[in-house]
C-alpha beads as a LAMMPS data file, in Angstrom:
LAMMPS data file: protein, C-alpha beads

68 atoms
67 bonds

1 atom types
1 bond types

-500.0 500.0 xlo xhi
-500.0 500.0 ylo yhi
-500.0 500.0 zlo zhi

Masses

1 110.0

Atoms # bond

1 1 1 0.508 -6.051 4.451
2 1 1 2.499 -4.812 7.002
3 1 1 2.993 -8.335 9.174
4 1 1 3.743 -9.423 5.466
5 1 1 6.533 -7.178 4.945
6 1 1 8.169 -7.683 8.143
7 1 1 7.876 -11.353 7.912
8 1 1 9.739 -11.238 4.752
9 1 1 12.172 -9.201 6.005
10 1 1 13.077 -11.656 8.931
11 1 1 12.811 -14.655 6.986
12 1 1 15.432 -12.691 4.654
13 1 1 17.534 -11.980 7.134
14 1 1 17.286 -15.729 8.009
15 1 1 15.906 -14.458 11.455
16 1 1 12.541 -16.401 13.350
17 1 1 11.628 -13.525 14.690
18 1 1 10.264 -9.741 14.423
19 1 1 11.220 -6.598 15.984
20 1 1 9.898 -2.966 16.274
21 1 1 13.124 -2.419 13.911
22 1 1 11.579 -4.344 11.385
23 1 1 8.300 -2.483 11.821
24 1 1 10.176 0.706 11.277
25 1 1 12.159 -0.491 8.416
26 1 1 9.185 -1.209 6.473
27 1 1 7.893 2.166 7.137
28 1 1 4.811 1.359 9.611
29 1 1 1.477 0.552 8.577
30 1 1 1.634 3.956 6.145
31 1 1 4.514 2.727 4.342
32 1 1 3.495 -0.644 3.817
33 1 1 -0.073 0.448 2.406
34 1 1 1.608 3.038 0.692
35 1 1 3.900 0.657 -1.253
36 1 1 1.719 -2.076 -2.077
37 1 1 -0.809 0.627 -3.173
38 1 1 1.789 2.013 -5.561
39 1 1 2.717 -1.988 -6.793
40 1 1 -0.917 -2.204 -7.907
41 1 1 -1.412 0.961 -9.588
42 1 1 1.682 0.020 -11.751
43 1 1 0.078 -2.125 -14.277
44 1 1 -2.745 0.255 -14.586
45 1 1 -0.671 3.262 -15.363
46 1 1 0.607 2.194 -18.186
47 1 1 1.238 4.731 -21.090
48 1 1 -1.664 5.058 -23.329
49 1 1 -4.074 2.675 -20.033
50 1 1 -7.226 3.867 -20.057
51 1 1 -8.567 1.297 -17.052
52 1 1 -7.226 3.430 -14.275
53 1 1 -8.874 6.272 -15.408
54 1 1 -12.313 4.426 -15.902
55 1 1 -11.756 2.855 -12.685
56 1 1 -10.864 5.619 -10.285
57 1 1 -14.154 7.253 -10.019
58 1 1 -16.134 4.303 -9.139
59 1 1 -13.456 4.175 -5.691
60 1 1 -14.004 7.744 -4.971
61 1 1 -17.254 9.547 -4.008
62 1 1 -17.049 13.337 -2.538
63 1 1 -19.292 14.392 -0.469
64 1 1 -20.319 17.989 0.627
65 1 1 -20.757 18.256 4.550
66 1 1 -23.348 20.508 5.663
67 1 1 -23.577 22.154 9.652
68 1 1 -26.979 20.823 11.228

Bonds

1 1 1 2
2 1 2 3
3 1 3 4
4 1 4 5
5 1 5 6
6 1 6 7
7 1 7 8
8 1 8 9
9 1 9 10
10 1 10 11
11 1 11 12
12 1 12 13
13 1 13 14
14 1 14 15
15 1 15 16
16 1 16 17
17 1 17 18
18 1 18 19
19 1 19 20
20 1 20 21
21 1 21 22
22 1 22 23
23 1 23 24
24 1 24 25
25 1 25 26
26 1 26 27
27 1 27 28
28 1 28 29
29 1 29 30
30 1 30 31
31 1 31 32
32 1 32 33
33 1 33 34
34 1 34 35
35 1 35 36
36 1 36 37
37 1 37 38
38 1 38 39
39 1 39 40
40 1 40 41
41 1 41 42
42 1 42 43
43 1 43 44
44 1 44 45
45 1 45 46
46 1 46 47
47 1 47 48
48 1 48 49
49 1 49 50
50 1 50 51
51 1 51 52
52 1 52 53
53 1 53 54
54 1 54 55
55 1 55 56
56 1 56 57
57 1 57 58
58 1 58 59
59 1 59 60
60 1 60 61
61 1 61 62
62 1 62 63
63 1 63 64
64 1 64 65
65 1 65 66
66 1 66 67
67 1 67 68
């Protein structure tokens, strides 16, 4: 995602290369994940979208830690 994103950005920029400014500008690894996350969700948020709400809990489990 993040290679992605800077690889875009170059190739925008009509550059052949990629620097740590482009791995900043993209906002690291976090922002990358963050965004694409966000692009997915999108569809699956829409108003009155019940599939993101059936969906979550089958990606989340909680789990209680106990001291041994």
């Amino acid at each position: 995602m993040c290679l992605r994103e800077m690889y875009d950005l170059a190739i925008g920029e009509n550059r052949r290369t990629m620097t740590p400014a482009d791995y900043e500008h993209v906002g690291r690894i976090e922002g990358a994940i963050a965004r694409r996350a966000h692009l997915a969700s999108q569809p699956l948020a829409q108003p009155g979208s019940t599939v993101l709400e059936r969906l979550l809990p089958r990606f989340v489990t909680l789990a209680i830690a106990t001291s041994p």
